[in-house]
C-alpha positions in Angstrom: -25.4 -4.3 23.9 -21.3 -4.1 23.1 -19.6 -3.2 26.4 -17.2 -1.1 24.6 -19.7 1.1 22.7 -16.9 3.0 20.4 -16.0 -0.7 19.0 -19.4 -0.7 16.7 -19.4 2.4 15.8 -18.7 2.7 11.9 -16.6 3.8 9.6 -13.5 3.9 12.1 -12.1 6.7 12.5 -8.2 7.7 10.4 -7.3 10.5 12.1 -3.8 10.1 12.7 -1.3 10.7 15.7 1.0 13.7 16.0 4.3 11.8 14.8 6.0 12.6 18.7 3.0 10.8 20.2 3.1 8.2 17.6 6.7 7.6 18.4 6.3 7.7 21.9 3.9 4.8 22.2 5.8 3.1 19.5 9.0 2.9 21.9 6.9 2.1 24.8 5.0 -0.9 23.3 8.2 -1.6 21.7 9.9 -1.7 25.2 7.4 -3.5 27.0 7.7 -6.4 24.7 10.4 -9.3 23.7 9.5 -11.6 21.4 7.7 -10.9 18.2 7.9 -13.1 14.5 11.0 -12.0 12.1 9.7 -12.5 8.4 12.1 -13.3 5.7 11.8 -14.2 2.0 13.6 -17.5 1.8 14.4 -19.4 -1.3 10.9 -21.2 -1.6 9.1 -18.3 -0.4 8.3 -16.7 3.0 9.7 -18.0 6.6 8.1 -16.5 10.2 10.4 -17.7 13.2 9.5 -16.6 16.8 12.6 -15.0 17.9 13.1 -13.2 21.3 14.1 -9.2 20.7 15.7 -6.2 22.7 14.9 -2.4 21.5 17.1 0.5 21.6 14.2 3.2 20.9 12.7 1.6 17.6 15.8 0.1 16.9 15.7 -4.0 17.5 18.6 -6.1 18.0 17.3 -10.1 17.2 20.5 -12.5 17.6 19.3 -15.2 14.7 20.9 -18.9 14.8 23.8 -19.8 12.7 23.1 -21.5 10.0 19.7 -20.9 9.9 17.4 -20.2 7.0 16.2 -17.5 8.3 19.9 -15.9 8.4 20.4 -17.4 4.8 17.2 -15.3 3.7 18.3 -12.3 5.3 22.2 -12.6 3.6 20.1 -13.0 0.1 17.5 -10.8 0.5 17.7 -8.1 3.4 13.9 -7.3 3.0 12.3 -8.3 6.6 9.2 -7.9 8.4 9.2 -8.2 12.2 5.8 -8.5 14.3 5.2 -7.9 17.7 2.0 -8.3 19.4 0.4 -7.6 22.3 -1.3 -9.7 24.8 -5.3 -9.0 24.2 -8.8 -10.0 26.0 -11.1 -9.3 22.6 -11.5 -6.0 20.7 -10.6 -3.3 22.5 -7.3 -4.5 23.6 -5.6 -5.4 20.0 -2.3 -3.8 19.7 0.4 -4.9 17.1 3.3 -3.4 15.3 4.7 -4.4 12.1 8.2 -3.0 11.8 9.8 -2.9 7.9 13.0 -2.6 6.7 16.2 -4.2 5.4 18.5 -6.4 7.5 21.7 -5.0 8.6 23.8 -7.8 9.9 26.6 -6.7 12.3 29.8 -8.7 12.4 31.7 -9.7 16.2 34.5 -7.5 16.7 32.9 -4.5 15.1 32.2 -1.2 17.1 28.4 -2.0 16.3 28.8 -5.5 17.5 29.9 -4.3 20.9 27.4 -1.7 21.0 24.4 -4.0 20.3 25.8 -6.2 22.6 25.1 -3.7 25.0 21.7 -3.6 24.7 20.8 -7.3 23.7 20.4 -9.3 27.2 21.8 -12.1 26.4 23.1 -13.5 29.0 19.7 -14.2 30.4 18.9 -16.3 27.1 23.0 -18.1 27.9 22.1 -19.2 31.4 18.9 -20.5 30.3 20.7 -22.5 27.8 23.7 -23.6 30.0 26.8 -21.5 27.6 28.9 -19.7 28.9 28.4 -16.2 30.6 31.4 -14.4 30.3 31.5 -13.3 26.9 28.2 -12.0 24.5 28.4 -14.8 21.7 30.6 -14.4 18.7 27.6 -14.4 16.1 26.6 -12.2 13.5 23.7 -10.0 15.4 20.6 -8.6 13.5 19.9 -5.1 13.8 16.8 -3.4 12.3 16.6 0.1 11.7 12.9 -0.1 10.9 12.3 2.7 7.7 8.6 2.1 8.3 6.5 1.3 11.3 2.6 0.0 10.8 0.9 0.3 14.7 -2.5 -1.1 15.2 -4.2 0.0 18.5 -7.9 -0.3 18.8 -8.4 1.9 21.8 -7.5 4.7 19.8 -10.9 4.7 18.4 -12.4 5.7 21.0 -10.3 8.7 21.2 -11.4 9.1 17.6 -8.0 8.0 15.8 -7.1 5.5 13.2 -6.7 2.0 14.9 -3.7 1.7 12.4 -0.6 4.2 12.1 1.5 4.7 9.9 5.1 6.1 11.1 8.0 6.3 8.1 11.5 7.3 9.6 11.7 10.1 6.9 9.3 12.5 8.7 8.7 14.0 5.3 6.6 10.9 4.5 3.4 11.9 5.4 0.8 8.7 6.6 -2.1 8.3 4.2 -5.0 8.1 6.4 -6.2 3.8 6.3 -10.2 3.4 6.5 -11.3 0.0 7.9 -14.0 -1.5 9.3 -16.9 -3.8 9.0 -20.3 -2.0 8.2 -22.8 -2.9 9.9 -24.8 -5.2 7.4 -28.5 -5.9 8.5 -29.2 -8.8 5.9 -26.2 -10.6 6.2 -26.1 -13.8 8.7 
């Protein structure tokens, strides 16, 4: 017997959320979060780094290493992928979000470079690291404006939505309903 009945139960449900509940839990697991995996299309292909976050609604600010490939990717190719996931016990507590869009790459001494300053904690990360605290560090700062947001949260299903949604930043971009699910398949082992 499952201890979360509505986790058996098949096909899972699609509905979607009302796009102001949608972005409301999107913020809030965005929020409660700071590290998640940037993905980049490097020269020989794909490159996930682990990389520590801050959010400004769904806006994240990732400061990536100098010289890294994963900054090299981004100046090629500004076509990302950042994960975050959440902390689960089985099932019932998955809860992800895949954020999509194109780097944008703010420059030190630029109004934007201040403001994301602002909202990056990165003094925190400087102590930890013995540099120095009085000044945010004069490095380009990554900023993702995410133009589409996939959310996976399996305790929707039991309030009969999709355990995926799909949130574009151009609300006119209405989320196709996503059916998944394993059948239940007596004859297989």
């Amino acid at each position: 017997m499952a201890a979360h009945k509505w986790l058996s139960e098949t096909p899972w449900p699609t509905a979607q959320l009302p796009r102001q509940e949608l972005e409301a839990r999107l913020e809030k697991f965005i929020a409660t979060h700071w590290m998640g995996v940037l993905c980049t299309v490097g020269k020989s292909g794909p490159i996930g780094s682990p990389v520590e976050y801050h959010p400004e609604g769904l806006t994240v600010y990732i400061l990536p290493q100098p010289g890294s490939p994963k900054l090299r990717a981004m100046q090629r190719d500004p076509r990302l992928c950042f994960a975050i996931y959440g902390e689960n016990s089985g099932w019932a507590s998955v809860q992800g979000a895949q954020l999509f869009g194109e780097a944008q790459l703010l420059d030190p001494g630029t109004p934007e470079h201040t403001h994301a300053m602002t909202i990056y904690r990165w003094m925190a990360s400087a102590e930890q690291l013995g540099m120095p605290t009085d000044q945010p560090p004069q490095v380009q700062l990554l900023k993702l404006a995410p133009e589409k947001i996939v959310y996976t949260e399996q305790w929707l299903r039991k309030d009969g939505f999709g355990p995926r949604q799909i949130w574009y930043r151009d609300a006119s971009r209405a989320a196709k309903a996503q059916a998944y699910g394993h059948q239940n398949q007596p004859d297989a082992l």
